[in-house]
C-alpha positions in Angstrom: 84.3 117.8 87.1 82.7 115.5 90.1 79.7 117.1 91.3 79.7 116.7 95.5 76.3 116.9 97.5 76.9 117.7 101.1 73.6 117.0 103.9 73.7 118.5 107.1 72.6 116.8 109.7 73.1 117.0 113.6 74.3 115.1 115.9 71.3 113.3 117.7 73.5 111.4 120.5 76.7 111.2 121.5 78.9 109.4 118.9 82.7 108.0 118.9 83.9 108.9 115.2 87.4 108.5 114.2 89.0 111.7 112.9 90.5 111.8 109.6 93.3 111.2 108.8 95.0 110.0 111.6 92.5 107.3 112.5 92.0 108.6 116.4 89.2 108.3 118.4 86.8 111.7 119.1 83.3 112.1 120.6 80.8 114.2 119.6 78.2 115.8 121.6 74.5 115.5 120.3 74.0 119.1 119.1 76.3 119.5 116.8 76.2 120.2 113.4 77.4 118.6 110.6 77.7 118.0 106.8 77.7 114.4 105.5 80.5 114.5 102.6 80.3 110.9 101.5 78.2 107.7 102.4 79.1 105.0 100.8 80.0 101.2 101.9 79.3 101.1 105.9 80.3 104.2 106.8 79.8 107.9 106.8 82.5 110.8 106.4 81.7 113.9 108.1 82.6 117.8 107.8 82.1 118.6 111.4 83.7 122.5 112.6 86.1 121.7 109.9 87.5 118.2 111.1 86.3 115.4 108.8 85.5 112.1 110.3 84.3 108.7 110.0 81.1 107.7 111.8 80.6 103.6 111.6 77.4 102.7 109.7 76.1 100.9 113.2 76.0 104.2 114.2 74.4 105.9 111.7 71.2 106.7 114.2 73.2 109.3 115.7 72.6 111.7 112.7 69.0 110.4 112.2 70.1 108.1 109.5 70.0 104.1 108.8 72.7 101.5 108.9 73.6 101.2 105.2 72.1 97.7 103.9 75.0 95.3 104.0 75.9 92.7 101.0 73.8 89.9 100.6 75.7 87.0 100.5 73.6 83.7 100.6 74.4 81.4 103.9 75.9 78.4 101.5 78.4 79.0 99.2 80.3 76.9 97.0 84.1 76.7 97.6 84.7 78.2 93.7 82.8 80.8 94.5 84.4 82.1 97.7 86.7 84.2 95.5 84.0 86.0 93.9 82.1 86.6 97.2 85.9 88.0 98.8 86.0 91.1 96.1 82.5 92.1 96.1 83.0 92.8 99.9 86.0 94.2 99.0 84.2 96.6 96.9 82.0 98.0 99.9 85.5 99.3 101.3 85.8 103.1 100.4 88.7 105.3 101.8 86.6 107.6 103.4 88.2 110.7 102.0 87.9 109.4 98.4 84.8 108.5 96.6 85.7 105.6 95.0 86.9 101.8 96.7 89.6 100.1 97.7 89.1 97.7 94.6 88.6 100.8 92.0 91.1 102.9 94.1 93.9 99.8 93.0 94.8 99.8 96.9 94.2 95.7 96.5 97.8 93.8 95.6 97.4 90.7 96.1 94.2 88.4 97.0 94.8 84.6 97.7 92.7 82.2 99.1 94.5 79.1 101.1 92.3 75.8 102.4 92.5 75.4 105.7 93.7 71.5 107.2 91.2 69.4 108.0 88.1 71.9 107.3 86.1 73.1 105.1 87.3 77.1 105.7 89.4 78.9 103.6 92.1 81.4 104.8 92.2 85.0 103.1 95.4 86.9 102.9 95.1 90.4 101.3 97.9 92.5 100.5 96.8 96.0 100.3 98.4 99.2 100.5 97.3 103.0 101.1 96.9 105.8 98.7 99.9 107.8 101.4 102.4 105.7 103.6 101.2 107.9 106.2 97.7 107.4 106.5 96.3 107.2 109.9 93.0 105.4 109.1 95.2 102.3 107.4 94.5 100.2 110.4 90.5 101.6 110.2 90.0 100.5 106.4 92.0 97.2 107.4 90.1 96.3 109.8 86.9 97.3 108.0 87.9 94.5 105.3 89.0 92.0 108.2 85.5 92.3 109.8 83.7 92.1 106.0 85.5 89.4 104.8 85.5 86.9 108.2 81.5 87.2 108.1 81.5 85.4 104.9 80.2 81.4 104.8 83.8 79.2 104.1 86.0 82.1 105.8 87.6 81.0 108.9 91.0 83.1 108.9 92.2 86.6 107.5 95.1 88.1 107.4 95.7 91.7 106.0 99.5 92.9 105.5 99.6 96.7 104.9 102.6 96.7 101.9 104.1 99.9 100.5 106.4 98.3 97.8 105.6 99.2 94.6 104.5 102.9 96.3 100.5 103.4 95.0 100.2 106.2 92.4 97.0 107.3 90.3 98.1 104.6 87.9 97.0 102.1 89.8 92.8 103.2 89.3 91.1 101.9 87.1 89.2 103.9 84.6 86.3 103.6 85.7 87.4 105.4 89.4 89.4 107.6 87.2 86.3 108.6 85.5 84.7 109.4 88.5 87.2 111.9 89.9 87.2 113.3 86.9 90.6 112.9 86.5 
């Protein structure tokens, strides 16, 4: 069984989060207490008077944190190695309710790199899909890739398409995420 460590902290400053799991916007007053549940890739989920929510990583200040360290990715990179750079960054995406990312989790389908005319760019187009049709922070994790992935040297477009054909299920994980929910 998966040992979880909570932290409280308060809330230092007023703070838009977005509430899980529909993905809307709340603020928070500084004074508030909460419990960090998970901090992994850029962001923080918090337990706060029983709501969870995700506080951005720019914000992390707000409960006397740091910004978590972002990939280093070297400012030249050779076109073979583009690919490579792409899933690493893809692996600093974690569903904020689960542990474990979007790589590991299997939410990745499809991952294709196209040359853009007349330049030296690449365009990105990720199919990915959710662990529930339903999810409100869909459009949150999206966007968290979109913003990763266009940072990267040779990137120039991105396109994300949420799919929900094949329907995700546990077997999608790999073992290793597996292993770490103890399932």
């Amino acid at each position: 069984m998966m040992k979880r460590q909570r932290e409280d902290v308060l809330v230092r400053r007023a703070v838009r989060v977005e509430r899980i799991p529909d993905g809307s916007p709340i603020d928070l007053e500084a004074g508030i207490l909460a419990q960090i549940t998970q901090a992994l890739g850029s962001s923080f989920t918090l337990l706060v008077e029983g709501q969870l929510v995700r506080l951005r990583g720019v914000d992390a200040d707000a409960i006397g944190k740091k910004e978590p360290a972002a990939l280093e990715v070297p400012q030249t990179v050779e076109a073979e190695d583009v690919s490579d750079l792409v899933w690493q960054v893809l692996r600093t995406c974690y569903d904020p309710e689960i542990p474990v990312n979007i790589v590991e989790l299997g939410l990745i389908y499809r991952c294709v790199l196209e040359p853009l005319e007349g330049d030296a760019k690449v365009r990105v187009v990720i199919d990915m899909t959710l662990t529930a049709p339903g999810c409100g922070m869909g459009e949150a994790i999206a966007n968290e890739v979109c913003d990763k992935v266009l940072a990267l040297p040779r990137v120039g477009e991105i396109t994300v398409n949420m799919v929900f054909d094949p329907p995700w299920d546990r077997s999608m994980m790999s073992e290793a995420a597996m292993l770490s929910l103890g399932l």
